[in-house]
N, C-alpha and C positions, 0 to 999 in steps of 0.2 A: 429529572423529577421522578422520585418511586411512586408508585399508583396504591393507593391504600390497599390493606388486604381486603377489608370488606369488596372491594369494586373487583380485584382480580379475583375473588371466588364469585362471586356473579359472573366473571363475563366464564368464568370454565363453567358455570350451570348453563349459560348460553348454550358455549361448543357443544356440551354433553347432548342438552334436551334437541339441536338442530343437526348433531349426526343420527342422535335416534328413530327422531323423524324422517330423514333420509330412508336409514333401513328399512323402516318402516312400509314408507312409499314401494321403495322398488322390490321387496318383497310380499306384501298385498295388492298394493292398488296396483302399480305401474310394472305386471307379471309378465316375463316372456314366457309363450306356451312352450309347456314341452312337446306335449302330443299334438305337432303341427303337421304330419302328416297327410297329404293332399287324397292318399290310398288310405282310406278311413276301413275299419271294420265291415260296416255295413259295404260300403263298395267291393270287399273283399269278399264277403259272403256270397253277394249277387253270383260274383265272377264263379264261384264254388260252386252253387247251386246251380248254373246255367252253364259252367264248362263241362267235361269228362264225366261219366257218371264215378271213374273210378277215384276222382277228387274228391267227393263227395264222401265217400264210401274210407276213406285216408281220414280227412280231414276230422266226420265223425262220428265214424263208427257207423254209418246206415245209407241206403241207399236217398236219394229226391228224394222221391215221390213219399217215403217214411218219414224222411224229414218234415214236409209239408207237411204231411196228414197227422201227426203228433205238433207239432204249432198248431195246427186249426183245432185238434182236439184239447189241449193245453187252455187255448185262446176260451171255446165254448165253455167249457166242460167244469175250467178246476180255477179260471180267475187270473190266468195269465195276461195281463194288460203292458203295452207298449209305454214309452214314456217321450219325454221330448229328448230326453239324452240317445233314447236308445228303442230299436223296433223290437217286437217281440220276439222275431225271428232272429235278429243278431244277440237278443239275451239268449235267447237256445241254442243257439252253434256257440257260443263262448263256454258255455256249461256245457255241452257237449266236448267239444275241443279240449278244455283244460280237464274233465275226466278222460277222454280219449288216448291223451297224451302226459298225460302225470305236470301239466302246465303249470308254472312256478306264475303268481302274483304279476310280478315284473315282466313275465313273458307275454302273461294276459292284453298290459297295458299296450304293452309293443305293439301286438297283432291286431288289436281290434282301438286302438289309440283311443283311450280313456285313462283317468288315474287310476292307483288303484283303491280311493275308495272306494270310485264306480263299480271298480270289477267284482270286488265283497259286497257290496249292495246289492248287487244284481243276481249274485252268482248265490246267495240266500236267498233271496227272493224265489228264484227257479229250486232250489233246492227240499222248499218248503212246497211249491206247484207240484213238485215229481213225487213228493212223500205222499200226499193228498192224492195222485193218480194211482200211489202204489195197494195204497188200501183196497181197491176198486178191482185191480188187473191181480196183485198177488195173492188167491187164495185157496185153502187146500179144496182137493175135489171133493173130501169127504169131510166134516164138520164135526164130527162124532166122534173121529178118530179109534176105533174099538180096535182097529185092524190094523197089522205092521206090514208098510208098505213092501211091496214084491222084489223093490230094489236093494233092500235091507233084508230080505228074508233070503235072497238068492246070494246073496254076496258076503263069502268067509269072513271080511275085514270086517264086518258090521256087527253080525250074528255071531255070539245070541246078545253081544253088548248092548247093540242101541234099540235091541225088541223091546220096545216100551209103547204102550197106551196110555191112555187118558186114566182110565181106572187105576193103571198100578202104577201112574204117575200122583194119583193122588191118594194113592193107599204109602209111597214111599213119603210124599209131601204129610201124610199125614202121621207118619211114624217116626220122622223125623222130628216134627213139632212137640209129640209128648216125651221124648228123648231131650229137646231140648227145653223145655219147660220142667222135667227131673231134675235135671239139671241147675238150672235157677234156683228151684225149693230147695236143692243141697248145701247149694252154697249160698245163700241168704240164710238158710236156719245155722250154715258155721260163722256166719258173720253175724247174727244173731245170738248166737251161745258168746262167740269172743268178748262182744261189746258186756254181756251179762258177767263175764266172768270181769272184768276191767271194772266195773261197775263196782260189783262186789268185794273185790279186792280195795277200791279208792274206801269204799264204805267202811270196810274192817278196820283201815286204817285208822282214818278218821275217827270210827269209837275207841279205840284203844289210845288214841291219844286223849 
């Protein structure tokens, strides 16, 4: 007995829509972790920070006691807040680490076992904290800038190239501008003559016909 076709394309919309669900299932809901690792990040950290001081100092680039005291100041100071993923102190030794060591994404997740959206969540997060500390720590001694620094005045490679101030930085900024604004009035007034001569010419025609 042949089964109509109406009924055998139902039952493949069946098959279709209950493998879909399948994959669906075991790739959302019913997920094996990847990052199941029992040496979690933060476990790793402790061990860093309470081993060798020269782990420390490998791992990111600074002694403990620098590490602590740049967390505590981060923490007070600029808005660095912990989260339930992740302590504040293991988002700074991962941003440490992965600049310390040129850390690829994938390596990140490895070491400190997070995905990696976590690790680009996080690792902006701090990156925007360190920009905001930077304003604060990196500034010139002199504000006025009149004077070319003694390290640039003493060193062939520099001098007399990079002797620049503030004033003849904005005596060159300012000479450039009417240079380039000559510039624009030259050629907007040839683009202005062209479109007149085009003009002219359509016109002549147009009468003589």
């Amino acid at each position: 007995m042949s089964i109509p076709e109406d009924e055998e394309e139902i039952n493949q919309i069946i098959c279709v829509t209950a493998r879909l669900i399948e994959l669906y299932y075991v790739k959302y809901i019913h997920k094996t972790p990847c990052m199941n690792d029992h040496h979690t990040g933060n476990i790793w950290l402790m061990g860093v920070l309470q081993g060798n001081e020269s782990r420390c100092h490998n791992m990111f680039r600074m002694d403990t006691d620098v590490f602590i005291r740049l967390c505590d100041e981060l923490q007070k100071n600029y808005g660095l807040k912990g989260s339930r993923r992740m302590s504040a102190a293991e988002m700074l030794g991962m941003f440490l680490n992965i600049l310390g060591h040129g850390s690829a994404n994938r390596q990140a997740q490895d070491r400190f076992q997070h995905s990696g959206e976590t690790v680009s969540r996080y690792f902006s997060i701090l990156l925007d904290v360190v920009c905001r500390l930077a304003v604060d720590v990196i500034k010139p001694l002199e504000n006025a800038f009149n004077n070319t620094p003694k390290e640039i005045l003493q060193d062939s490679r520099y001098m007399p190239h990079f002797k620049v101030t503030i004033a003849s930085t904005i005596k060159y900024l300012s000479m450039f501008y009417y240079v380039v604004i000559n510039i624009m009035f030259v050629f907007l007034s040839l683009v202005g003559l062209y479109w007149c001569y085009r003009w002219c010419s359509c016109a002549s025609r147009s009468i003589s016909f």
